[in-house]
C-alpha positions as CSV (number, residue, x, y, z in Angstrom):
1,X,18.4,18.9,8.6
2,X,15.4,19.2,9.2
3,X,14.3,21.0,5.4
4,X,16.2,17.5,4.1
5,X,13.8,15.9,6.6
6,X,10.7,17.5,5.0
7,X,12.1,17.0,1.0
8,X,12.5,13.5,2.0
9,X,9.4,12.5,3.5
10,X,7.3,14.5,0.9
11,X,9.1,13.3,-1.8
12,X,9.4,9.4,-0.6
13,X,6.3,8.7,0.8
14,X,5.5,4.8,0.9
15,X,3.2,2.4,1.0
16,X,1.2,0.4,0.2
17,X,-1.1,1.8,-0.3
18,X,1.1,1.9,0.5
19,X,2.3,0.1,1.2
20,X,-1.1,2.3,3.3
21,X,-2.7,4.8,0.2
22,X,-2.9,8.6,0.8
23,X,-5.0,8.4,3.5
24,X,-4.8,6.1,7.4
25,X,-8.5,6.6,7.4
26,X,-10.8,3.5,7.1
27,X,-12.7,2.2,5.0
28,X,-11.0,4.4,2.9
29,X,-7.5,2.9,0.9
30,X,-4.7,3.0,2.2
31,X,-1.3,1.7,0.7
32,X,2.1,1.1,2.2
33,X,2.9,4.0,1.0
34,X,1.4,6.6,2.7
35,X,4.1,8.8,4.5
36,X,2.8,12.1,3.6
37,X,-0.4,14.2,3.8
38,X,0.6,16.6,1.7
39,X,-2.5,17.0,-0.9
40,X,-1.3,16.1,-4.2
41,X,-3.6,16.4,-7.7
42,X,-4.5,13.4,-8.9
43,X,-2.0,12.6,-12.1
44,X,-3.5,10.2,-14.8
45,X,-1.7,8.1,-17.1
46,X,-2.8,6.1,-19.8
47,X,-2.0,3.9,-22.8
48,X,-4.0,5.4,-25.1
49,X,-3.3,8.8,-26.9
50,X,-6.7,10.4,-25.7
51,X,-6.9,9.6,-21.8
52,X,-10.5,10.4,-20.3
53,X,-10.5,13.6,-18.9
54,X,-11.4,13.9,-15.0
55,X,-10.1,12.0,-12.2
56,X,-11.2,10.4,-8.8
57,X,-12.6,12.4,-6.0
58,X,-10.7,13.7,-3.4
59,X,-13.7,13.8,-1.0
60,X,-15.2,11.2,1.0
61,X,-18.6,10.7,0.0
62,X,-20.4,7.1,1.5
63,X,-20.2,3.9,-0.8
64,X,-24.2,5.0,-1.6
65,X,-23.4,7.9,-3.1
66,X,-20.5,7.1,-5.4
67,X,-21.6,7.1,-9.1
68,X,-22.2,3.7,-9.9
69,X,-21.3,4.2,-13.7
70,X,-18.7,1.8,-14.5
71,X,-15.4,3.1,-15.6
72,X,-15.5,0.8,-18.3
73,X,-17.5,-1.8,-19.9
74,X,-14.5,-4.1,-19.4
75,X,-15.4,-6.0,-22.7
76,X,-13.5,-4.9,-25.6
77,X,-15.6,-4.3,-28.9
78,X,-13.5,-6.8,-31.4
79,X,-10.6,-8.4,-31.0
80,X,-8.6,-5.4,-32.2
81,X,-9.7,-3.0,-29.7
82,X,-8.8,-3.1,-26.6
83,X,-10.3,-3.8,-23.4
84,X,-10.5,0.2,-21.5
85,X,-9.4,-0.1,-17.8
86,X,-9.0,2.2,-14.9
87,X,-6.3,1.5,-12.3
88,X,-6.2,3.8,-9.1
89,X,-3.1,3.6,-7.3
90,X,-4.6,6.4,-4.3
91,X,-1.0,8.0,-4.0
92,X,1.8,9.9,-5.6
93,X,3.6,8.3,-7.9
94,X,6.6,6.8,-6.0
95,X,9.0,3.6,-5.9
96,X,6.3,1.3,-4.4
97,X,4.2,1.3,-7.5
98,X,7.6,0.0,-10.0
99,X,5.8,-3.3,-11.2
100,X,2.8,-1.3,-12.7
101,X,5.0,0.9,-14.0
102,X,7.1,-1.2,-15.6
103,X,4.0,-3.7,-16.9
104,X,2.8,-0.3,-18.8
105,X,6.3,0.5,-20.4
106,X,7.0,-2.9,-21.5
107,X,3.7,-3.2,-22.4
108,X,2.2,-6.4,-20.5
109,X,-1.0,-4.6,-20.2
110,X,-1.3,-4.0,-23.8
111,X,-0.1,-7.0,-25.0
112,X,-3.1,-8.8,-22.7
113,X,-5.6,-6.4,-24.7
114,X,-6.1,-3.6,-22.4
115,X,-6.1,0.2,-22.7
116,X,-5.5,1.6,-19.3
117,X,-5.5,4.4,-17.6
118,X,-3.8,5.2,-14.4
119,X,-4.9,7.5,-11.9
120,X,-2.5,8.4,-9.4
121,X,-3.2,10.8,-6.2
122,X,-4.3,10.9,-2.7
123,X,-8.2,9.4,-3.1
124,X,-9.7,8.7,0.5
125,X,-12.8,6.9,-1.2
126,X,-11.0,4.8,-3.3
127,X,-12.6,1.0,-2.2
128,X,-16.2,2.8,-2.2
129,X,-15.5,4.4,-5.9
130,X,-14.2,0.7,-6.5
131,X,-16.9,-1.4,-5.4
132,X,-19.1,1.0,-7.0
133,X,-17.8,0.4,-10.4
134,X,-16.6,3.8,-11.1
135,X,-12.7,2.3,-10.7
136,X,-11.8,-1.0,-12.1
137,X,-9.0,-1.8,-10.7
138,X,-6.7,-0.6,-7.6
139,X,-4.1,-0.9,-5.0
140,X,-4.6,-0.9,-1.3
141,X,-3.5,-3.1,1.9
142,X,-5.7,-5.5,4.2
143,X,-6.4,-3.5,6.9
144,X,-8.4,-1.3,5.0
145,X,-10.0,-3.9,2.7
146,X,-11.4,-5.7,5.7
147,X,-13.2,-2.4,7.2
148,X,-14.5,-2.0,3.9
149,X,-16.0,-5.2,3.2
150,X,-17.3,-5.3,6.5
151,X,-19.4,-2.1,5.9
152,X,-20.6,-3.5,3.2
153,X,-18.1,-2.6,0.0
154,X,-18.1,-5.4,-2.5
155,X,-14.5,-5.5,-3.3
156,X,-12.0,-8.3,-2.8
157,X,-7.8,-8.9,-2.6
158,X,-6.9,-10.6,-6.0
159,X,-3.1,-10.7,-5.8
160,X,-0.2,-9.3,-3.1
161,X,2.2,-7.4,-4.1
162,X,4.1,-7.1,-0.5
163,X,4.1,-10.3,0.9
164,X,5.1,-8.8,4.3
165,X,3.5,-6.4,6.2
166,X,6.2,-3.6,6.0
167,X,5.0,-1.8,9.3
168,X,7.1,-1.5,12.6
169,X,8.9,0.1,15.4
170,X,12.0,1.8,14.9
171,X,14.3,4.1,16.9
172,X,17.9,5.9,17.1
173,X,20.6,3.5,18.1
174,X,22.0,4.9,21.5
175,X,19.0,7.0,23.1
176,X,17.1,4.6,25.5
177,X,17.3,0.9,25.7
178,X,17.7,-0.9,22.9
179,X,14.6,-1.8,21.2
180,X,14.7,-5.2,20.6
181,X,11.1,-6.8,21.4
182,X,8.0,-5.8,22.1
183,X,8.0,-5.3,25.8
184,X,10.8,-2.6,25.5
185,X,8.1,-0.4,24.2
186,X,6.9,-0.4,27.8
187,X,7.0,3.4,29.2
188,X,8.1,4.6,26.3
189,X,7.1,7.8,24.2
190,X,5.7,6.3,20.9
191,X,4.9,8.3,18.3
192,X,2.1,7.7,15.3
193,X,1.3,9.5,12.5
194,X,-2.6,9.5,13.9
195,X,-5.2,7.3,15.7
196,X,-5.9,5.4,12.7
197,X,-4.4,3.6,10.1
198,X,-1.6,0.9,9.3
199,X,1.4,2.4,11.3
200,X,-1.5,2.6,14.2
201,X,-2.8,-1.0,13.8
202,X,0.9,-1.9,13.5
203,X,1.3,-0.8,17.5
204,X,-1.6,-2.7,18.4
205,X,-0.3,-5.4,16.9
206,X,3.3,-4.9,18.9
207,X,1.7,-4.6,21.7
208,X,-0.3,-7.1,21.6
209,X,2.5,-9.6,21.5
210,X,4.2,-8.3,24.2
211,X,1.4,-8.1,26.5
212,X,1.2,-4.6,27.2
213,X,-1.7,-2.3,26.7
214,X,-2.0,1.8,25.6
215,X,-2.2,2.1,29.2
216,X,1.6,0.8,29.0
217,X,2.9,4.0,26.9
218,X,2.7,7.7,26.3
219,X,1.2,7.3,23.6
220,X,2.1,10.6,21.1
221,X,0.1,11.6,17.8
222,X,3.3,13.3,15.3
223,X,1.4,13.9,12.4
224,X,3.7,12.6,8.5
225,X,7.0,13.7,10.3
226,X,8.4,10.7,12.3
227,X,12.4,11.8,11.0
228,X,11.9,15.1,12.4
229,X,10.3,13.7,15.7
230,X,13.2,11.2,16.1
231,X,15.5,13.0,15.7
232,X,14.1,16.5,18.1
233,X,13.7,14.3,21.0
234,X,9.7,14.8,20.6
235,X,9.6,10.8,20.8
236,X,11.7,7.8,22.0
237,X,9.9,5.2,18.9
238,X,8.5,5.6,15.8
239,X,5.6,3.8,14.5
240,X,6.1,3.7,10.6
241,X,7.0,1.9,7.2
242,X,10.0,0.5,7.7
243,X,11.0,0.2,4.0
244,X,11.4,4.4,4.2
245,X,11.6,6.0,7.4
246,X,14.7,3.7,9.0
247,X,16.2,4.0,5.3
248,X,16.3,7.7,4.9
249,X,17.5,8.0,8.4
250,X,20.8,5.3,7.6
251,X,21.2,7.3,4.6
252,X,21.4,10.5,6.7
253,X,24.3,8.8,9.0
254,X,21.8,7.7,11.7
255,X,22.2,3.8,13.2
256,X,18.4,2.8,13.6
257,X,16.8,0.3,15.2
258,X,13.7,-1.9,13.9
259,X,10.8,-4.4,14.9
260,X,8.8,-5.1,12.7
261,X,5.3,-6.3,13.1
262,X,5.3,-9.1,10.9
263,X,7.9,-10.9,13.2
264,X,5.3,-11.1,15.4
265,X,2.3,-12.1,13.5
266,X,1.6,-11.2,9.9
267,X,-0.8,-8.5,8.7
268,X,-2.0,-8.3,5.1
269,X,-0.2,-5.6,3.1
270,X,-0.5,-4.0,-0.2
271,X,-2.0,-5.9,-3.3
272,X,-4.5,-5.6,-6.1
273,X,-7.9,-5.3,-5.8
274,X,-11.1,-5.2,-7.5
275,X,-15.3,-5.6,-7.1
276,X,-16.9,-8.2,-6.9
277,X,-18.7,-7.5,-10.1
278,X,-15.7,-7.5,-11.6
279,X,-15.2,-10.7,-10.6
280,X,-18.4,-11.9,-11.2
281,X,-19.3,-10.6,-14.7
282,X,-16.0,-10.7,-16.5
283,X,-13.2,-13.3,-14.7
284,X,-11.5,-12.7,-17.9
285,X,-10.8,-10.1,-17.6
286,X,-9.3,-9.5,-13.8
287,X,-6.9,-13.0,-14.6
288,X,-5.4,-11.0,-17.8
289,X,-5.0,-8.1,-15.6
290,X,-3.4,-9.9,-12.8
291,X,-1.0,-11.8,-15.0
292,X,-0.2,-8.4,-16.7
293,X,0.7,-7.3,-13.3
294,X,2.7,-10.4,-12.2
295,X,5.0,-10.1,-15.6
296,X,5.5,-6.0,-14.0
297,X,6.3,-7.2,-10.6
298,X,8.4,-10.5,-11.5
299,X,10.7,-7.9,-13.8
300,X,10.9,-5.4,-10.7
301,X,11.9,-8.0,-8.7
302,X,14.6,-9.4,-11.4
303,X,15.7,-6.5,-12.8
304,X,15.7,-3.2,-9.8
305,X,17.4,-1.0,-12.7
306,X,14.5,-1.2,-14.9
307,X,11.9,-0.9,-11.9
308,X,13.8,2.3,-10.6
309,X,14.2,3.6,-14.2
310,X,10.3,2.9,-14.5
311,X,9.4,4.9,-11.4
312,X,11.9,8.0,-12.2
313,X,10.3,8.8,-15.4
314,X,7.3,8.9,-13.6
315,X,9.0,11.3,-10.8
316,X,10.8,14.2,-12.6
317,X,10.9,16.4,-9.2
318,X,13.4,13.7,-7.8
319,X,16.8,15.2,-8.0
320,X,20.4,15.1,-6.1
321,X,20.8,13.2,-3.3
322,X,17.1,11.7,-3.4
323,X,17.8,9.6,-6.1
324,X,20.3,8.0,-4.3
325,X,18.0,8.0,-1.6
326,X,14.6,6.6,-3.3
327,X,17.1,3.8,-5.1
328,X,17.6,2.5,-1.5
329,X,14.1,2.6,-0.5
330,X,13.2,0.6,-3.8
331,X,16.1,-1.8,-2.6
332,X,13.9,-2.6,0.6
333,X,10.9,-2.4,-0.3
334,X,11.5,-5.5,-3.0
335,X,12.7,-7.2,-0.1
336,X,9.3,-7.4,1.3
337,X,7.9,-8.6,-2.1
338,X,9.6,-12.2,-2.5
339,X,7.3,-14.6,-3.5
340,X,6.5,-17.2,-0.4
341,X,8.0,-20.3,-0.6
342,X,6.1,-22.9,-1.7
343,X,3.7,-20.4,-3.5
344,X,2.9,-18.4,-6.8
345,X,4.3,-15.1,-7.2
346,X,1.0,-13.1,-5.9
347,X,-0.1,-15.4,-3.5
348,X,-2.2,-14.1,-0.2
349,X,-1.2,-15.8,2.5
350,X,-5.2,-16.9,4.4
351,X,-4.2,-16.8,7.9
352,X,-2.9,-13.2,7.1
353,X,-6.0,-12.2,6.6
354,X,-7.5,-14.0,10.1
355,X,-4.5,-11.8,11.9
356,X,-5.8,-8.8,9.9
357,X,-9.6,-9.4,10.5
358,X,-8.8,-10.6,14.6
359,X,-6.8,-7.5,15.0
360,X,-9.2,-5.2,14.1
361,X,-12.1,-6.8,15.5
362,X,-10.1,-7.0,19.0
363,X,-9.4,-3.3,18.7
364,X,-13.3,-2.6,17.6
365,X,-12.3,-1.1,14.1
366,X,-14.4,-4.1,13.0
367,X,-18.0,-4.9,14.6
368,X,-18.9,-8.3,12.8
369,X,-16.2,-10.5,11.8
370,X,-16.7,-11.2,7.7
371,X,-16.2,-14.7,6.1
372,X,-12.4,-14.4,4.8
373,X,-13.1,-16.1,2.1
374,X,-15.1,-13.1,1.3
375,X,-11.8,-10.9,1.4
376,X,-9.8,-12.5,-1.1
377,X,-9.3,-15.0,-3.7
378,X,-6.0,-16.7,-5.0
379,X,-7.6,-18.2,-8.2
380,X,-6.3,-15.8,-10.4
381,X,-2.7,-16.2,-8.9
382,X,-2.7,-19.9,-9.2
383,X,-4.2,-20.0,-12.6
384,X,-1.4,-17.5,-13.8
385,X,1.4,-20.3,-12.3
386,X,-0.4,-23.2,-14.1
């Protein structure tokens, strides 16, 4: 068991950036999907038949010292050629990132006049490289936009792709008292991947709501392998994503149980993300980009086949019982993507983003609160629905 244990989480990490990115560390991205810390070379896709050799660094250098040569000029030359973009998705290719996938294949992004090439692999400076100019475009979740902006990285949130924040508790069914709300994580072994990160903020935020403290738990740091913990007794809870962990466990035979965070209070989760020079110099630009990606995500969302299909081709490793086992993480994951009622598809939801920022500010991640409105925008979102 535990070799399958290893295979899966390897092979399935999630999100999320991602749902947090390859790395827990902040400012640095990180997406929901970020179960593994296995270093991976970054792989690069592109639309066009010469792709731009080199790909994004894999060290950490400060927002100052990033290159600040843009990726692209992000204006296309004439009409007939397109616009050359970069998209950084900081993580393996994996199940998570189906609606850019699938906007490449069926060709959204090249019908809206771009050329783009995707980079795809752990990146722990992916906002500074972003905000510098040397990425266009990428994919990260709130709780590492906000430490960003707030040390000064000009980037901001310009469509969610998880409306939910896909972080929680989750446990064996049978060992222990049931875990059911907050409080029950009182004297409890609770184990998290490190000090830092989504699935870390995620406890705060549990315990937060049921008034307990750190002081309240043993608190145990497992390293990528909550499964194996689980399930050796190491731990009595898991912090984690619960679109993969609790899935790969049911599809092992074990009966989990969840909380999540967001049935607490809601945390901002994976979306797309650019600088605000981007924003600045050429709004054309980002609003064909983001409708590109809302035709991607809308088809994962209607039609799982194609967004699985999508992802395989981009996973050839997957084999046997994975596949089986990656189709039921994409299932749950999409479940955390419906749009919000009353709302485009994309939307950001504001007070989100005051959970996010008050969360990490109360924890002292965050110094000096930054204006939210500085964090995000939904223009581009609502302009697409119009």
């Amino acid at each position: 068991m535990r070799s399958s244990i290893l295979v899966f989480i390897v092979s399935l990490g999630l999100l999320v950036s991602a749902c947090g990115s390859s790395s827990d560390k902040t400012p640095t991205a990180t997406t929901a999907a970020a179960t593994s810390p296995t270093a991976v070379a970054t792989a690069v896709e592109s639309t066009a038949t010469s792709p731009p050799a080199g790909s994004p660094s894999t060290t950490a250098p400060s927002a100052t010292s990033v290159a600040t040569t843009p990726a692209s000029t992000a204006t296309p030359e004439s009409a007939a050629e397109p616009t050359k973009v970069t998209l950084a998705l900081g993580f393996v290719a994996n199940v998570q990132f189906a609606p850019f996938y699938v906007a490449l294949d069926r060709g959204y992004y090249a019908d809206a006049g771009f050329d783009v090439t995707v980079q795809q692999g752990p990146n722990p400076d992916l906002l500074a490289q972003l905000g510098a100019g040397s990425i266009d475009f990428a994919v990260t979740s709130g709780d590492s936009l906000v430490p960003a902006r707030a040390a000064g990285i000009p980037v901001r949130y310009v469509m969610a792709q998880f409306q939910k924040y896909p972080v929680g508790a989750t446990a064996i069914a049978g060992k222990g008292a049931p875990l059911v709300k907050p409080e029950d994580l009182k004297g409890r072994r609770v184990g998290v991947s490190q000090l830092n990160g989504s699935t870390y903020f995620g406890l705060l935020a549990l315990l937060q709501a049921g008034g307990l403290t750190l002081d309240d738990i043993q608190l145990v740091t497992i390293g990528f392998a909550e499964l194996e913990a689980l399930t050796q007794d190491r731990i009595d809870v898991a912090m984690t994503y619960l679109v993969n962990e609790p899935v790969q466990a049911r599809e092992m035979g074990y009966t989990m149980e969840e909380l999540a965070v967001s049935d607490f209070v809601n945390m901002v989760s994976t979306g797309l993300v650019t600088s605000d020079a981007m924003i600045e110099q050429h709004p054309d630009v980002v609003q064909r980009f983001v409708e590109a990606t809302l035709k991607g995500l809308k088809d994962s969302l209607d039609n799982p086949d194609a967004a699985f299909e999508a992802s395989m081709k981009r996973m050839p490793e997957i084999t046997g019982d994975t596949v089986r086992i990656q189709r039921a993480v994409l299932e749950q994951a999409q479940k955390w993507q419906q749009p919000p009622a009353g709302h485009p598809l994309g939307w950001t939801d504001p007070e989100a983003w005051k959970n996010t920022q008050d969360l990490l500010v109360s924890v002292g991640i965050v110094k000096t609160p930054v204006d939210l409105d500085s964090l995000y925008t939904n223009a581009f979102v609502e302009q697409a629905a119009r």
